[in-house]
C-alpha positions as CSV (number, residue, x, y, z in Angstrom):
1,X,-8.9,-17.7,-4.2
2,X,-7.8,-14.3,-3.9
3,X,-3.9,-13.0,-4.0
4,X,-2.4,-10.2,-3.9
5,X,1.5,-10.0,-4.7
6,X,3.0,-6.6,-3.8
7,X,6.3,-5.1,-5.7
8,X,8.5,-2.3,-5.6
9,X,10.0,-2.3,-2.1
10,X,13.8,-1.0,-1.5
11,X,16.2,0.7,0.1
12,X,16.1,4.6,-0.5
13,X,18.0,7.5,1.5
14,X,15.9,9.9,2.9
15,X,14.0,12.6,0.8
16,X,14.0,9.5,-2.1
17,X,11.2,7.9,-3.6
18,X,9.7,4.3,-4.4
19,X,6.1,3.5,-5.8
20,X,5.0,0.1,-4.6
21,X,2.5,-1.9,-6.7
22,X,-0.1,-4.6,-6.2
23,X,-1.6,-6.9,-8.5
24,X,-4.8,-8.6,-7.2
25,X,-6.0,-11.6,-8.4
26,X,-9.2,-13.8,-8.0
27,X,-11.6,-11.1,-7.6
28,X,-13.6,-8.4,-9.4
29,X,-11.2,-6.0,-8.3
30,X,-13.5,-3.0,-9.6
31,X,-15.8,-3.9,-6.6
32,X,-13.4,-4.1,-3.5
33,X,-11.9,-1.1,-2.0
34,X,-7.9,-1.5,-1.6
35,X,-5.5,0.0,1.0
36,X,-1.9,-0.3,1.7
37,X,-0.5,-0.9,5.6
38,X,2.5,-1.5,7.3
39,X,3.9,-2.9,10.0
40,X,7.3,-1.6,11.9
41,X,9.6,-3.9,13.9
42,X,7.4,-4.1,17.7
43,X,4.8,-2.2,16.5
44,X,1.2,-2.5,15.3
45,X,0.1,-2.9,11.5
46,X,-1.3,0.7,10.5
47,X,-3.4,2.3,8.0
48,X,-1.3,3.9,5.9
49,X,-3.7,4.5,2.7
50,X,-7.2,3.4,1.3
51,X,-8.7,3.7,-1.8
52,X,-12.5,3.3,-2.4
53,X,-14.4,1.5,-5.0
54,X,-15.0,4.8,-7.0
55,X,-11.4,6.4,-6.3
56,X,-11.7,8.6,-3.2
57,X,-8.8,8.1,-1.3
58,X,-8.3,8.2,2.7
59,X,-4.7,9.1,4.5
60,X,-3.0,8.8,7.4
61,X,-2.0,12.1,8.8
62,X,1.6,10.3,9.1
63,X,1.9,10.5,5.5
64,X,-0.1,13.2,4.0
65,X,1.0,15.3,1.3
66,X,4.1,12.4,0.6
67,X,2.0,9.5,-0.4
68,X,-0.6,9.2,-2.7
69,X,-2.6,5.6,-3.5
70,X,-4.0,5.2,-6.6
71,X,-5.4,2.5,-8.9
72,X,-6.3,0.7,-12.2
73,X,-9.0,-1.7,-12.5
74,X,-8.0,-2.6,-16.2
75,X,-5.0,-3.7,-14.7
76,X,-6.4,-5.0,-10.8
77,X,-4.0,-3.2,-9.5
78,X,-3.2,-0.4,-6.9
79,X,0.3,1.6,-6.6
80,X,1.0,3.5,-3.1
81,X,3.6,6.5,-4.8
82,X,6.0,7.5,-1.8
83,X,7.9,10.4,-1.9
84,X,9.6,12.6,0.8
85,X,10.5,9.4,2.1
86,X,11.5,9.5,6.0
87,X,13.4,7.0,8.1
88,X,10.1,6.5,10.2
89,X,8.5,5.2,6.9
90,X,10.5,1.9,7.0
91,X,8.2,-1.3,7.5
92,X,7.1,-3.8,6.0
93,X,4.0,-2.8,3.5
94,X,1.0,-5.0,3.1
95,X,-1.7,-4.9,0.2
96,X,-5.2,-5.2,1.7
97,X,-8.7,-5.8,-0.4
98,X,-11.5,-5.6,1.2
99,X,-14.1,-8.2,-0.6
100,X,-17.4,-7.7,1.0
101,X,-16.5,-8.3,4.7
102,X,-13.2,-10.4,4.3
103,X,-9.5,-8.8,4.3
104,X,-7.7,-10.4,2.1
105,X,-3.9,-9.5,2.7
106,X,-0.6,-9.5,0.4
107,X,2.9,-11.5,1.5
108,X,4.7,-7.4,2.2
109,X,7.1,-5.7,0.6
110,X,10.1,-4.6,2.7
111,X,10.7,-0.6,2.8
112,X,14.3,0.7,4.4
113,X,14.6,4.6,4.6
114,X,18.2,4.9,5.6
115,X,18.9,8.7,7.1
């Protein structure tokens, strides 16, 4: 069974900073890409970064040059480090893995950019 449980969510002013964190569990998490969405109130669940197996990493243009996702298979876990933070960032932020063709999906992690 695979989990995922996300951390690091807040409530930051604008221009602040948060680094979120997710620790994945049941799974060779060397072999699974990773990726962090989010979802906004009435709004669709979006891409915001992925990560490949081998560390490449893939951007929405929403968030380029703010965000950066990175990870640590000695500790299955990937970190999405936000900074510039902008009210349009807040949403709820879910972990994904992708093990072979099945999304697996964190519980979120609230993110509130007050202006």
């Amino acid at each position: 069974q695979v989990q995922l449980v996300e951390s690091g969510g807040g409530l930051v002013q604008a221009g602040g900073s948060l680094r979120l964190s997710c620790v994945a569990s049941g799974t060779i998490f060397s072999l699974n890409s990773a990726g962090w969405y989010r979802q906004a109130p009435g709004k669709q669940r979006e891409m915001v970064a992925r990560i490949t197996t081998g560390g490449s990493p893939t951007y929405a243009d929403s968030v380029k040059g703010r965000f950066t996702i990175s990870r640590d298979n000695a500790k299955n876990t990937v970190y999405l480090q936000m900074n510039s933070l902008k009210p349009e960032d807040t949403a709820a932020y879910y972990c994904n893995v992708l093990r072979v063709v099945t999304n697996y999906w964190g519980q979120g992690t609230q993110v509130t950019v007050s202006s």
